[in-house]
C-alpha positions as CSV (number, residue, x, y, z in Angstrom):
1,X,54.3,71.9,40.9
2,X,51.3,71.1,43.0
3,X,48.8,69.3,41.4
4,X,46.1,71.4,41.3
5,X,48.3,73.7,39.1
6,X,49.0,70.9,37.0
7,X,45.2,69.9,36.4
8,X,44.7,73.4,35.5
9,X,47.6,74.2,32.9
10,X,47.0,70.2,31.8
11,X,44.2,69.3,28.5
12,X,41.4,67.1,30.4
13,X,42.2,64.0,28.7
14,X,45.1,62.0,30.3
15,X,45.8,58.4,29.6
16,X,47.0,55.1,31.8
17,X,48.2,52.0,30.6
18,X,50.1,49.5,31.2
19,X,53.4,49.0,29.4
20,X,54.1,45.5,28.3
21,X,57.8,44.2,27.8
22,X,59.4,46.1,30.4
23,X,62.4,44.4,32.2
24,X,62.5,46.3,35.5
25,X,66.1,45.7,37.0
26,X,66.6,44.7,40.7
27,X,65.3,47.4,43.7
28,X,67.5,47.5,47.0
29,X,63.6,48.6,48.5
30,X,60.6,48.1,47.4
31,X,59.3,51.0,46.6
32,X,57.5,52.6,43.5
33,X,59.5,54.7,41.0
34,X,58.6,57.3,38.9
35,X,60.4,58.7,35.5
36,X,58.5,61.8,34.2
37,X,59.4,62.2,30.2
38,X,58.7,65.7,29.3
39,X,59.0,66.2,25.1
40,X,58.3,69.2,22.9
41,X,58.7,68.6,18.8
42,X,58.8,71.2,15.2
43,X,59.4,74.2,17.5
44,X,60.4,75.5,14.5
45,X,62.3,79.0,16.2
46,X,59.4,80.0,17.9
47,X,61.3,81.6,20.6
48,X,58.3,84.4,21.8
49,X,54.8,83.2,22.9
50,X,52.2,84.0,20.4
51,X,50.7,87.6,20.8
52,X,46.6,88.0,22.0
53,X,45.2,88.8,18.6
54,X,47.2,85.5,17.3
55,X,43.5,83.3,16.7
56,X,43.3,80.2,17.9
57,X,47.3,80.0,19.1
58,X,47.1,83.5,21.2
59,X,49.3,83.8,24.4
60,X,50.3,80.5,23.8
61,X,53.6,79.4,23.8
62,X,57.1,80.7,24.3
63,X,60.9,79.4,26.0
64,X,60.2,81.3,29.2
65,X,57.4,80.0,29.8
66,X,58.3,76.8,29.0
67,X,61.3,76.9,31.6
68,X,59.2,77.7,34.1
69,X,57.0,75.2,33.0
70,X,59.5,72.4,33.3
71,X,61.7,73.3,36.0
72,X,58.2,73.2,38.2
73,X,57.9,69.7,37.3
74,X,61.8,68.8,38.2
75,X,60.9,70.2,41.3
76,X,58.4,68.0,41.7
77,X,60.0,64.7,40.4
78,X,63.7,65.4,40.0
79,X,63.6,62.1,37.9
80,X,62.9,64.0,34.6
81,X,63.8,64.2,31.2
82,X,63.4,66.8,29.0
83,X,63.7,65.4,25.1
84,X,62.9,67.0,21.6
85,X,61.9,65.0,18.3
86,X,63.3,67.9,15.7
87,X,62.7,70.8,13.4
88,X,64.1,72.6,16.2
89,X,65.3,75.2,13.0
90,X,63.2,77.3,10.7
91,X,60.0,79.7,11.2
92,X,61.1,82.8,12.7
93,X,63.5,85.6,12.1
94,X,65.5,84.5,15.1
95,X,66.6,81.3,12.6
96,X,67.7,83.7,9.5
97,X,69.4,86.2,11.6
98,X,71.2,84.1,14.4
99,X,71.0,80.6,11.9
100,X,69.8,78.3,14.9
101,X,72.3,79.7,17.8
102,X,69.6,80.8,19.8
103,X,67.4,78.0,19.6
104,X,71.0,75.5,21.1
105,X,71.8,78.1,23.1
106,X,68.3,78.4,25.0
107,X,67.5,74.7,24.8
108,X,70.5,74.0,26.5
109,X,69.5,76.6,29.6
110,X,66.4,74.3,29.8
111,X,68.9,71.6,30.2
112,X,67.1,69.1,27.8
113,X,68.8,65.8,27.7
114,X,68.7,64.1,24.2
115,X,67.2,65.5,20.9
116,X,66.9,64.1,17.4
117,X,66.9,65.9,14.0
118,X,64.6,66.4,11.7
119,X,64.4,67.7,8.1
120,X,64.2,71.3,8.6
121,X,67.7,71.0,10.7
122,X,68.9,71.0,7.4
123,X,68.1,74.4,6.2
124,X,71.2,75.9,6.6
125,X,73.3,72.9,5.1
126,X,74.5,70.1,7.1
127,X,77.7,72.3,7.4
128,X,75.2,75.2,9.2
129,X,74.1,72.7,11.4
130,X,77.4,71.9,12.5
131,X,78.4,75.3,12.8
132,X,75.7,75.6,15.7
133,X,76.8,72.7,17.5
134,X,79.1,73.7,20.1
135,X,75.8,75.8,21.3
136,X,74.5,72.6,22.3
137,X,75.2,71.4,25.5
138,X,72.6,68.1,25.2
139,X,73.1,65.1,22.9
140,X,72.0,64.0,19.7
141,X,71.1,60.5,18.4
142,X,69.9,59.6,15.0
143,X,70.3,55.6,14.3
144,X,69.2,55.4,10.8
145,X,71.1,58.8,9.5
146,X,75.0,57.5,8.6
147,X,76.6,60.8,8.7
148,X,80.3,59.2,8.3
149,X,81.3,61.0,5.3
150,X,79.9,64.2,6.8
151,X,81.3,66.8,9.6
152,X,78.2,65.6,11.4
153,X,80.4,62.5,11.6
154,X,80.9,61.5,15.5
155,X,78.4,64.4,16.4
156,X,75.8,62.4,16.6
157,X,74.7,59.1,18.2
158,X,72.0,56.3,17.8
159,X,71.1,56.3,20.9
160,X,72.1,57.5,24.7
161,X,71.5,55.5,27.7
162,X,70.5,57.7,30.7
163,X,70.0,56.3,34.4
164,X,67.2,58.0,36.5
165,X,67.0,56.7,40.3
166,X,68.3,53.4,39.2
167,X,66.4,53.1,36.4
168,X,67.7,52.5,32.9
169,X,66.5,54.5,29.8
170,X,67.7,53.9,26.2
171,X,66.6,56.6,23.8
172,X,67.3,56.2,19.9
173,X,66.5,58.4,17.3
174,X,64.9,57.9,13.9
175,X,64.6,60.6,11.0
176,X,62.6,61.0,7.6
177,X,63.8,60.0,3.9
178,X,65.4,63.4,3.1
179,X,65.5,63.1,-0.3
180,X,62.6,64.9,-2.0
181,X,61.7,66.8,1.0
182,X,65.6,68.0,1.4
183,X,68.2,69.5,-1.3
184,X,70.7,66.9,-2.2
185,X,73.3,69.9,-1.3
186,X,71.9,70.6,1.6
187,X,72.3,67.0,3.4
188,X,75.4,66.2,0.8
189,X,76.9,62.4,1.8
190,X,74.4,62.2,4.8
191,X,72.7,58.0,3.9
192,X,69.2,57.2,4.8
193,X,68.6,54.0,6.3
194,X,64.8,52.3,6.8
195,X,63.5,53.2,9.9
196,X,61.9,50.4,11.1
197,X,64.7,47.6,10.4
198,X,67.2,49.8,12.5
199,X,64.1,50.6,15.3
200,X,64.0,47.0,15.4
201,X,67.7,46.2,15.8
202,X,68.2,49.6,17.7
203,X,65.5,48.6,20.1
204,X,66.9,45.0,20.5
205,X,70.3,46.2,21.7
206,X,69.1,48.8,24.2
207,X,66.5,45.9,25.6
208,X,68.3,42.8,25.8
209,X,72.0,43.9,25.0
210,X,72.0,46.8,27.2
211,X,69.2,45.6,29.5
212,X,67.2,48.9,29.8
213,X,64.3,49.0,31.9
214,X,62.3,51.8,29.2
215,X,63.0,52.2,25.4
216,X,62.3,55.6,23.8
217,X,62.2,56.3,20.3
218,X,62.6,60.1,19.5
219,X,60.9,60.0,15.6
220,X,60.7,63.0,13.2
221,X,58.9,60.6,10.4
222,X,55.2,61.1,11.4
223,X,52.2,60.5,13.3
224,X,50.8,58.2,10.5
225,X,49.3,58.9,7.1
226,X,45.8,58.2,6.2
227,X,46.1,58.4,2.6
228,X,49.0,56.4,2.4
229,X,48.9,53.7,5.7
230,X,51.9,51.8,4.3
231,X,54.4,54.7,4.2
232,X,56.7,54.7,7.5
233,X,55.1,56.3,10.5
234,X,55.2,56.3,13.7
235,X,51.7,53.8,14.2
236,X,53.5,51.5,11.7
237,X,56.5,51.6,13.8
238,X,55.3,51.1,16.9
239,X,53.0,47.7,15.2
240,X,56.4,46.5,13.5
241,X,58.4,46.1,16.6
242,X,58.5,45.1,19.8
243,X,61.0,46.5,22.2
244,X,60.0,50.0,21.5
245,X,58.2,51.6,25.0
246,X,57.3,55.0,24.5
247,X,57.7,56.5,20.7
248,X,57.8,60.3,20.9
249,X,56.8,61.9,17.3
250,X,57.3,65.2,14.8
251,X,57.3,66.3,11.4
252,X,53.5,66.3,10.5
253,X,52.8,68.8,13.4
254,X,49.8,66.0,15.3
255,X,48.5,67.6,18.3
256,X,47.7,64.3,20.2
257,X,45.6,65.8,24.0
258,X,46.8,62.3,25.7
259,X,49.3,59.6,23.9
260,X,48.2,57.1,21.9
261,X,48.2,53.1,23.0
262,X,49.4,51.5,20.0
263,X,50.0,47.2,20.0
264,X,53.2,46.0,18.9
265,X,54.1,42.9,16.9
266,X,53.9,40.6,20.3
267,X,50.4,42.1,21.5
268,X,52.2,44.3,23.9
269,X,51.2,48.4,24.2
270,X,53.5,50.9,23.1
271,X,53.1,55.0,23.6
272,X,53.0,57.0,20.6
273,X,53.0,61.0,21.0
274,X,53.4,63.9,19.9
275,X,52.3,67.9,20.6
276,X,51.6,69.7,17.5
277,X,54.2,72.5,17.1
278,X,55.4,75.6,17.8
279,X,56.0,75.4,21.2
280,X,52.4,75.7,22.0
281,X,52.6,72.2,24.3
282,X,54.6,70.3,26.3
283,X,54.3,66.9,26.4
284,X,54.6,65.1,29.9
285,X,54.4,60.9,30.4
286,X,54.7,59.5,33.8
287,X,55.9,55.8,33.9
288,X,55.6,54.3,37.8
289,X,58.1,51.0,37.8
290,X,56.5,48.9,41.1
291,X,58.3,46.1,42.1
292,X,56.2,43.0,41.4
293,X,53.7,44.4,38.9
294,X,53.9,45.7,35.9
295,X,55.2,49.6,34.4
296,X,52.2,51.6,33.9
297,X,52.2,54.6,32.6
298,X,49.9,57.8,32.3
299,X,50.6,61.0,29.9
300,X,48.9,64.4,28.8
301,X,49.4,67.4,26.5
302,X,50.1,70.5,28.7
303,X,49.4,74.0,27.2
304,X,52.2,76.6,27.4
């Protein structure tokens, strides 16, 4: 897409920063690289774009447009991921009729890479979740969801490493307590684990154990909380840890226009971000790996 298009279907505000803690692996030339990291969170089934008379959301939105969307940008940089942070299920008619087949079935035409899960995954069961995923050609990863005694068992990973013009990206996933917000008998033998003790072991591994030259955390446990700054969140995370590059967020719907440069526990910034709902947004983050100098990075909320 040329850029010109982009500054139009792009919100003004953009952001650049430099990513601390990145250990860029050997280049053959010396040349920049760039990794575009396209994301999209709580779709929630909202397969159509919202209709004119819809208020503030109208003509906004929609898969096809979407596709179009991102396959303009792969044309542009064929180093691209396409990622999703949960609540994929739940909000339409197309969830109660088809019970999520649709929404695997299209995400996988858009080719997305990796996606997490998030609490409303779990409105079918855990055994209607399963059911839908052989309609998924992309992986999941959730590190701090032990579905061993479940059928999810095997189905889902911690994390996935994906190489991109020579560089390395780990992605990990992270998912909200489900207990209170989620039938026991919906989620049945499915264990919670803290989030931030297995970000911070999850984001050691892929780092120094697996060398990766970016660490992504897909989260569906929130932007933050204001009336409660201790609970889990993504800002909490991202100041707890400190292998963690870009953390890309859902569950309490945040539209962010331009990420959010967070410090981590060694002074170092870390991405946080996240693009509302519904489909209404994409999110797209650049990261340029220079040999020499250090990852920067530059990101924006595009409307659908």
């Amino acid at each position: 897409m040329k850029r010109r298009q982009f500054i139009q279907k792009s919100t003004a505000a953009t952001v650049l920063a430099s990513v601390g803690g990145l250990g860029l692996q050997s280049f053959s030339a010396p040349r920049t690289k760039k990794i575009t990291i396209l994301h999209t969170n709580d779709v929630h089934s909202h397969i159509d774009p919202f209709g004119p008379e819809d208020g503030r959301n109208a003509n906004k939105g929609g898969v096809a447009r979407r596709a179009t969307l991102v396959e303009s940008i792969r044309m542009e940089n064929p180093n691209t991921l396409l990622l999703d942070a949960g609540d994929i299920f739940q909000g339409t008619p197309y969830f109660n009729y088809y019970g999520g087949e649709l929404e695997f079935k299209l995400m996988s035409m858009l080719k997305y890479d990796v996606a997490t899960i998030g609490n409303h995954d779990f409105d079918n069961g855990i055994d209607g979740l399963y059911a839908q995923i052989p309609h998924a050609d992309f992986e999941f990863v959730s590190a701090n969801y032990d579905f061993s005694n479940t059928v999810m068992d095997t189905h889902v990973k911690p994390y996935k490493i994906i190489v991109k013009d020579g560089i390395k990206i780990g992605i990990f996933g992270l998912g909200i307590e489900l207990d209170g917000l989620v039938n026991k008998d919906m989620y049945k033998e499915t264990v919670y684990h803290n989030p931030i003790e297995i970000a911070q072991d999850m984001s050691r591994i892929l780092k120094e154990e697996q060398s990766c030259d970016l660490v992504i955390c897909l989260s569906h446990i929130g932007y933050q909380y204001k009336n409660n700054p201790d609970k889990v969140s993504d800002i909490t995370l991202a100041r707890a840890t400190k292998d963690i590059d870009l953390i890309i967020g859902g569950h309490t719907h945040t539209f962010l226009p331009k990420p959010t440069i967070e410090t981590n526990s060694i002074g170092k910034n870390v991405l946080v971000n996240q693009v509302g709902c519904f489909g209404l947004y994409l999110g797209k983050i650049d990261f340029y790996f220079e040999p020499g100098k250090k990852v920067t990075a530059e990101g924006a909320s595009i409307i659908v």
